[in-house]
C-alpha positions as CSV (number, residue, x, y, z in Angstrom):
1,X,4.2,-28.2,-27.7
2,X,4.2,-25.5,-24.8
3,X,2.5,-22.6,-24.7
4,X,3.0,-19.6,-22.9
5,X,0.4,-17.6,-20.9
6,X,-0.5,-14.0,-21.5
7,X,0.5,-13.2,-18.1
8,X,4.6,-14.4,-18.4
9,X,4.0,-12.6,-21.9
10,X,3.0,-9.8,-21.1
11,X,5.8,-9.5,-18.2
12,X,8.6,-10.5,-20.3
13,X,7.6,-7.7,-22.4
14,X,6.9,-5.2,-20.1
15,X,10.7,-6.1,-18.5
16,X,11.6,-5.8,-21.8
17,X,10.5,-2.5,-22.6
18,X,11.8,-0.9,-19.0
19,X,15.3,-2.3,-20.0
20,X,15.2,-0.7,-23.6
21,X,13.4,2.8,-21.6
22,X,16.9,3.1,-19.3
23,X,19.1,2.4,-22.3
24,X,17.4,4.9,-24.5
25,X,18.1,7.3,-21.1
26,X,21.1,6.9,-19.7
27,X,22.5,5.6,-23.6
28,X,21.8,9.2,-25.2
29,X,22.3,12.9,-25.3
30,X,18.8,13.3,-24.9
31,X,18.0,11.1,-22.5
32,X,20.7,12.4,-19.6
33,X,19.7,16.1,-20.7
34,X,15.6,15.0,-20.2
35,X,17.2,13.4,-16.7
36,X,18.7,16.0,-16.2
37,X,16.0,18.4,-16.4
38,X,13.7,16.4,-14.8
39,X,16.2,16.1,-11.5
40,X,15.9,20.4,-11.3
41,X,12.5,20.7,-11.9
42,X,12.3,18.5,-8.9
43,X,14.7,20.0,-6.6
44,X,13.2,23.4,-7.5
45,X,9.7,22.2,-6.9
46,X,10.9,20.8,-3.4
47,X,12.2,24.6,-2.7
48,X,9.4,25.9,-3.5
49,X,7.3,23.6,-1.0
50,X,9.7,24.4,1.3
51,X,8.8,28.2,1.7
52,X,4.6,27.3,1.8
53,X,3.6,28.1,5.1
54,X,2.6,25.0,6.9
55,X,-1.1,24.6,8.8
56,X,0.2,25.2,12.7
57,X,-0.4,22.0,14.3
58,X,-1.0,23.2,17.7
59,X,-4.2,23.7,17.1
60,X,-5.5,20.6,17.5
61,X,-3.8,20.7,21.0
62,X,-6.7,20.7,23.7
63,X,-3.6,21.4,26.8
64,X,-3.1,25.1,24.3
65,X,-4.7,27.8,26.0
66,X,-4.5,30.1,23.0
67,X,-5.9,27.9,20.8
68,X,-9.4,27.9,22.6
């Protein structure tokens, strides 16, 4: 008789369970709207970082005279 290790078990089931999440998300209504919304909360949330003003580099430059 063979037996099977908890390791292979538990990564068959994990493969398993990540091919069931991407049905259940690109298979439904809900799942492209929750892809969807989760795509423009990103892209806002990169906009957004986009307009934080940065920490000037050139400060750490010991050649800048006006940074002495």
């Amino acid at each position: 008789m063979q037996t099977t290790s908890f390791h292979r078990l538990s990564r068959v089931s994990g493969i398993i369970a990540a091919i069931l999440l991407a049905l259940l998300l690109f298979g439904t209504d809900t799942g492209r709207n929750a892809l969807a919304w989760m795509y423009l909360q990103s892209t806002e949330a990169i906009t957004n970082a986009a307009h934080i003003r940065s920490f000037p580099l050139d400060r750490f430059d010991p050649t800048c005279p006006q940074c002495m």
